[in-house]
N, C-alpha and C positions, 0 to 999 in steps of 0.2 A: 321550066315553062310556066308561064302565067298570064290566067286566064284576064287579069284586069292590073294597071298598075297602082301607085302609091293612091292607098285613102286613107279618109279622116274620117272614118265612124265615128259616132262617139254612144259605144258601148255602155258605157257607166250610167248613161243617164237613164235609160231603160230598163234598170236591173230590175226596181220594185214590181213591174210586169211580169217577168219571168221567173221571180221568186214567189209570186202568187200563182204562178203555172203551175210548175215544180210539186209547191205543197196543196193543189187543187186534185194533180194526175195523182200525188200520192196518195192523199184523204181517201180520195174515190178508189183506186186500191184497196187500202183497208178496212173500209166498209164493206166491198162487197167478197173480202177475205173473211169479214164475218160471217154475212149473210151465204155466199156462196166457197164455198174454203177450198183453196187450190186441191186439184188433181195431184195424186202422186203414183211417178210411175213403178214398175214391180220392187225395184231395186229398194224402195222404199215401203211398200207398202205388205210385198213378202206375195206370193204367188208360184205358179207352172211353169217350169223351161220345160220345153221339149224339143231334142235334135233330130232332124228326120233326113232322109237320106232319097233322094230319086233315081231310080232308073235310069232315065231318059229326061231331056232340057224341061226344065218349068221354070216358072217367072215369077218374082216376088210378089207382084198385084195380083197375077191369079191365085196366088197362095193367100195372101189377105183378103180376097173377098171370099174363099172357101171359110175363112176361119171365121171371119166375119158373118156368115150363115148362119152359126151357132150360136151366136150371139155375145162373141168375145170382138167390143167396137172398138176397144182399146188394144185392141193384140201388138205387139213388137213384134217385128216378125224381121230377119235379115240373114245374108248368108252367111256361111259358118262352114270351115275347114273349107273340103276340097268342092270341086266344082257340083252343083245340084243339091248341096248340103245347107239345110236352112236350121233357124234357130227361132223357136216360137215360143214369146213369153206373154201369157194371160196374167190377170188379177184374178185367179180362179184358183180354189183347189179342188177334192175329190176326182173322179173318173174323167179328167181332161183329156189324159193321153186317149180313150177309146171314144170321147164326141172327134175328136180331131180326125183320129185315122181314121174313123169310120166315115166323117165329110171327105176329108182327102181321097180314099178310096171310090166314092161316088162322082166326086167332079175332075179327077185324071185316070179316070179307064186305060187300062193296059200300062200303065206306067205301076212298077215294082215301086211299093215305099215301105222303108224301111224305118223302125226308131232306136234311135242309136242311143240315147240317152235322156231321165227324163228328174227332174230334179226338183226338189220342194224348196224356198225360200220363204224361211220363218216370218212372222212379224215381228219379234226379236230383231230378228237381224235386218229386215228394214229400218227400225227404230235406231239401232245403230247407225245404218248409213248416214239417214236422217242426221242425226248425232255430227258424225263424219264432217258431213259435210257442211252443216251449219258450221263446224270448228274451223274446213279449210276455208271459209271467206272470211272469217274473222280471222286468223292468223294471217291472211295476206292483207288486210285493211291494216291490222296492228305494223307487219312488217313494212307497210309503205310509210306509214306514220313514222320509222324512226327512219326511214331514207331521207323523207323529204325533212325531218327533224336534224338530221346529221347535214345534209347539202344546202339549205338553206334555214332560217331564223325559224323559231319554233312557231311561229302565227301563219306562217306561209303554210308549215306542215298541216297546221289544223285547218286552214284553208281546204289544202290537198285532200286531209280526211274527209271534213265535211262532203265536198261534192264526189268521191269515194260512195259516201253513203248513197248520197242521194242517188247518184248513179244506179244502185243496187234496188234502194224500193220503186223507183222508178219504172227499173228494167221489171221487177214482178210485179210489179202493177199491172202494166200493161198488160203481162202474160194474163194475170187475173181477168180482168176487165173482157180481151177477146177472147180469152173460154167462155167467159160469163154470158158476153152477146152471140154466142154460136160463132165468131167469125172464124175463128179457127179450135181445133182442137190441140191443146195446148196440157200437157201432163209435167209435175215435174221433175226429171229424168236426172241419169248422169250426164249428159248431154248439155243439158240447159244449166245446167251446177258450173261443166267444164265452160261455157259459155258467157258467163257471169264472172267468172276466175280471169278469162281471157280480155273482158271489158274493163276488170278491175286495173290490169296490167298496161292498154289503150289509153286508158282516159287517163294517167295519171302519167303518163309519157307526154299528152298534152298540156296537161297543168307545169311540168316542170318545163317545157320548151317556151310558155308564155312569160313563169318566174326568171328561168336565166335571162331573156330579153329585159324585162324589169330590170334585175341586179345591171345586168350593161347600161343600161339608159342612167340608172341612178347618177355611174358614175360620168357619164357624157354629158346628161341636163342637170346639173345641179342646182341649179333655179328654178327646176318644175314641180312643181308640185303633186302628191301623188296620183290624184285621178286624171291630169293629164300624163300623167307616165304612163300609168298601167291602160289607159285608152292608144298611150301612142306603139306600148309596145304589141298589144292584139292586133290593130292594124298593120304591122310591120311582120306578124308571124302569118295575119290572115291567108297569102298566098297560099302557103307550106300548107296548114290546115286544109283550105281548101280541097289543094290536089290530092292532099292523102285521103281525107274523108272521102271524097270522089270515087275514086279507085278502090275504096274498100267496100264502101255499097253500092256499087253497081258488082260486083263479084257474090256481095252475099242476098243480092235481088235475085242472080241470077242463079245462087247455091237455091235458097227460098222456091222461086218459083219451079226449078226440073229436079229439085234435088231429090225428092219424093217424102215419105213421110218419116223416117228413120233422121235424116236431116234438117227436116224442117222448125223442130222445136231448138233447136241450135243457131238455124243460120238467123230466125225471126229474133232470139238472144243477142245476137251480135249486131244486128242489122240499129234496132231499137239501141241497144247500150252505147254504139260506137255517136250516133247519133245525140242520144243524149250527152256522153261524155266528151262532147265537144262544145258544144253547150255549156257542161257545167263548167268545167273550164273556166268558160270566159267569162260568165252570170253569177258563178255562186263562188269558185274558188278567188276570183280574184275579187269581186266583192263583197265575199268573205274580210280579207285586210283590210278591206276599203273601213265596211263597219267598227273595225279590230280597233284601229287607229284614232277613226273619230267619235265612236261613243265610248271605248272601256279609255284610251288614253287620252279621250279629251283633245285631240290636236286640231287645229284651225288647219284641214288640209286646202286650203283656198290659198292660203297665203305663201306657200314653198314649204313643203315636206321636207323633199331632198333639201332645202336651206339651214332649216331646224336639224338635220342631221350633221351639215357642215359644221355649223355653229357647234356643236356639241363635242366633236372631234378637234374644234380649234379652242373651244373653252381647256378640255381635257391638257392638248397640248402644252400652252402654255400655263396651267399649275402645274406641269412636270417642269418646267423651267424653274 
């Protein structure tokens, strides 16, 4: 299905626009990364699990705003094993387990709770995760770099990395920026790690469906030059993109807004990343080459890219003759 037929954007000419977007949303990131320096959640910063066990039905918000009482604003709180079984992790140590049962026991009257288990996480061992997890997006950054290095020409790949990254400060940018304005509370979790891993994985699935149209076009218009190619091939996948970006945020609007707060620092991850790595795609990966072409190699791409390439293949040719 498609929502509009054949256009003629022309993408390319817009880019210095969106390349000042880009590194404006990130500057402003990193500034207030200094001034105000990301939340990190227990798994990282070391804190209180505690598993607690009900009697009789309770409900995850009522349990969050009991904890919340105490004054643990950041609590994790979600279910855990069998049915009435919650899982409560604070930034806190000492006497947590007896402020908890002791709120708990005051705002569910006649409800049996039970603590089934109560667990200390080092800062050590945050610092690890931390670690961790810094290494799993650079290992999947590295890994897509020898994909797109292996599937297409090595300037394509760096293309692909480039907006890779960007994709990345972007996406914690933003998380920065609306914790910073109160808009949302935003910490950052395994959740949001796994969410960032999954945006890495999106966006670069867009980048190579706009380069294979490229690679076709090359050899169908051999007379065109590059930035009409790479303008006519985003037009020609824009449909595809469309429906799929579509389809994937209105699902993580809809995870966002009911999903509650155990989800939301994830779906608002994907929400932001899928969006921006559609984007880069089209504004930085592909001109990425564009620049690659005309300032390091010097090429007059006005005059036929794809022609200078023929030429080069029929120069080749006939000295093997």
């Amino acid at each position: 299905m498609q929502f509009f037929g054949k256009t003629n954007i022309d993408f390319v000419s817009s880019r210095g626009f969106w390349i000042f977007f880009s590194i404006a949303i990130i500057t402003a990131g990193l500034i207030l990364a200094f001034i105000l320096p990301p939340k990190f959640g227990i798994d990282y910063t070391g804190g209180t699990e505690i598993a607690v066990a009900f009697s009789e039905n309770a409900q995850t918000g009522d349990l969050r705003k009991s904890v919340e009482k105490i004054g643990y604003k950041s609590a994790e709180i979600k279910s855990f094993g069998e049915s009435n079984q919650f899982l409560i992790r604070v930034q806190e140590f000492g006497d947590v387990q007896g402020k908890v049962l002791s709120e708990l026991q005051k705002d569910f009257p006649g409800n049996t709770i039970t603590i089934l288990k109560v667990d200390k996480i080092g800062a050590k061992i945050g610092s690890e995760m931390r670690t961790g997890a810094f290494l799993a997006v650079l290992l999947a950054v590295i890994a897509m770099l020898v994909y797109i290095g292996f599937r297409f020409e090595f300037v394509s790949g760096m293309g692909a990395i480039i907006a890779l990254v960007h994709d990345v400060f972007v996406v914690i940018s933003f998380i920065i920026i609306f914790n910073a304005l109160g808009i949302m509370d935003l910490e950052i979790t395994q959740n949001i790690v796994a969410g960032i891993l999954t945006v890495i994985g999106y966006s670069i699935n867009d980048t190579v469906i706009i380069f294979d149209r490229v690679r076709e076009n090359r050899d169908l218009h051999k007379g065109m030059n590059l930035i009409k190619l790479i303008n006519l091939s985003i037009n020609e996948t824009l449909s595809r993109t469309v429906n799929t970006v579509m389809t994937v945020v209105l699902t993580l609007t809809v995870l966002l807004i009911f999903g509650g707060p155990v989800l939301e620092g994830f779906a608002f991850t994907m929400l932001v990343g899928i969006l921006t790595g559609t984007y880069s795609s089209v504004y930085i990966a592909s001109n990425f080459v564009i620049w690659y072409h005309e300032k390091i190699r010097k090429e007059d791409l006005e005059t036929g890219w794809a022609d200078d390439k023929l030429k080069d293949k029929q120069l080749k040719a006939s000295l093997a003759k």
